[in-house]
N, C-alpha and C positions, 0 to 999 in steps of 0.2 A: 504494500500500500504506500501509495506516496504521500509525502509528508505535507499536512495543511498548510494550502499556501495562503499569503497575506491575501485577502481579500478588499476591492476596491469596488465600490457600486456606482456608474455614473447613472443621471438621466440629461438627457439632452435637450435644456430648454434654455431659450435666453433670458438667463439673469447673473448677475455676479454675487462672489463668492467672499466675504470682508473678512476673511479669518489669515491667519499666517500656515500654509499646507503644511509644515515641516512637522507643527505639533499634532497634527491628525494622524501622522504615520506609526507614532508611537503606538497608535491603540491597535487591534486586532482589524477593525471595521471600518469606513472611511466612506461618508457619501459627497458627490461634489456633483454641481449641473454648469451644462453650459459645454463647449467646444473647449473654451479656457479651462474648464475644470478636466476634460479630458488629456489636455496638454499639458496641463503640471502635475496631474495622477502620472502621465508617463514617463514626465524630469523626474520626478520624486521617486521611482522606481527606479530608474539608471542611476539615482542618485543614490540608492540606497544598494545597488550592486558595484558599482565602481565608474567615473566619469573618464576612462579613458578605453580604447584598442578600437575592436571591429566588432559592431551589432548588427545583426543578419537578423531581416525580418524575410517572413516564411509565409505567402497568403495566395489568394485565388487570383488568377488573371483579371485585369481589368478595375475589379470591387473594389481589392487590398491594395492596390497600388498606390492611389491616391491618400488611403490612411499612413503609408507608409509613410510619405513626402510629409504627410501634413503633421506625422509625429516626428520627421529629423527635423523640424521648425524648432520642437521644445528643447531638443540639446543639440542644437544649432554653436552655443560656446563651449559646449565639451571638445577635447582633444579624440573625437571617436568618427570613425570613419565608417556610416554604413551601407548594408549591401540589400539587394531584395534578391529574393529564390520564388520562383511562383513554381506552391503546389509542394511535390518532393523530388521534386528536379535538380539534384545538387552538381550539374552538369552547366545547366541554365544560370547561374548569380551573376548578377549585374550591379554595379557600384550605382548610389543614388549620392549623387553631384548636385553641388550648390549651381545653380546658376541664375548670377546676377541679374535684378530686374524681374525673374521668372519664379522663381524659388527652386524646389528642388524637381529635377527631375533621373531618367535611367541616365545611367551614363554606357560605360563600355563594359563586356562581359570582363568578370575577372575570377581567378580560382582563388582567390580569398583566403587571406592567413587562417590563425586560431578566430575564431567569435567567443570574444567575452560573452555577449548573450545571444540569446537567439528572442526573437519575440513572434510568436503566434500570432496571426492574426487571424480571426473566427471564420472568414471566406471559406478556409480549405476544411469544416467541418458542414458547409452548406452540401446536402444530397447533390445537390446539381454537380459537384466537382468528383463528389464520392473518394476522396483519400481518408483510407479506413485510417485511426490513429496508430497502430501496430504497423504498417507502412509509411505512413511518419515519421513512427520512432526509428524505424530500420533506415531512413536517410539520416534521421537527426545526427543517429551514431556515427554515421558514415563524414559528418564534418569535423574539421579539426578545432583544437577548441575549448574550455573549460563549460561553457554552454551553460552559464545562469537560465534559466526561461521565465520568459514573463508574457503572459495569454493578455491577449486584448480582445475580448469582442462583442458583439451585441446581443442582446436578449438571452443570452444562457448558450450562446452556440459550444464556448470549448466548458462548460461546466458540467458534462454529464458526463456519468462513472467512468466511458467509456477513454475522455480524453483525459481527465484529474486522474484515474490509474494508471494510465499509461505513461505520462509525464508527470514529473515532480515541479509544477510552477513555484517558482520564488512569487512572482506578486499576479495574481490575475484580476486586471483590469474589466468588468462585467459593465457595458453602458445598456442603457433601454431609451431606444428612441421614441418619442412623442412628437408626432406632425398634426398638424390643424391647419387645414385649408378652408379657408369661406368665399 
């Protein structure tokens, strides 16, 4: 069984957040709303595995891509260099490059040192992709790496037995989106 990992619940609404995050980490549980509260639950989590090397984020074509970009914003001043893997394609890693004016997008395919962390991102347990976690895990191995994990994703996708057993997350990020159109 893998070991309880820190737990983070966002919801996704616009409002802000007047508290200082750093004292919310101490506690087991941590709610925050807002696109800002999902980018500093994500600093606060590199921040609390180590702010430097290479973080490889791991998600579905297309979905995760964009989550990826829009989380190297929040450790955008760390000394960390990161990559995206769509899927468990450890063939596929491509570096996600700052670029000026644009913000972050792919860059060039690279075989990528050790990954301080790796981060899940909840795409690759949508049916539509079907990457069983046990296939996952058999790539995750396959990187080189000390391999912190930290799950990010929406409405309970990586929180069922299937993925929490498989992997041991350091912090899993759980958001729940709320839209309202009139």
């Amino acid at each position: 069984m893998a070991e309880e990992p820190f737990m983070i619940y966002m919801t996704l609404r616009p409002v802000f957040l007047r508290r200082f995050w750093g004292v919310f980490l101490l506690s087991g549980k941590f709610e925050a709303k807002g696109l800002s509260g999902l980018s500093r639950c994500f600093r606060a989590a590199v921040e609390g595995i180590g702010k430097d090397g290479n973080v490889l984020f791991v998600g579905s074509p297309f979905t995760c891509l964009p989550f990826a970009e829009f989380l190297c914003y929040s450790i955008r001043d760390f000394p960390i260099t990161p990559y995206f893997m769509p899927l468990s394609e450890t063939d596929r890693v491509r570096e996600i490059v700052k670029d000026e004016g644009y913000g972050y997008q792919l860059g060039e395919f690279k075989s990528g040192g050790g990954y301080n962390i790796v981060v899940l991102l909840g795409g690759i347990a949508m049916p539509k992709y079907g990457v069983a976690p046990q296939i996952m895990k058999a790539a995750f191995d396959r990187l080189p790496g000390a391999k912190n994990t930290i799950a990010v994703c929406f409405q309970g996708s990586l929180r069922s037995p299937d993925w929490t057993g498989t992997f041991s997350f350091r912090y899993l990020i759980d958001t729940d989106l709320v839209v309202t159109m009139e």
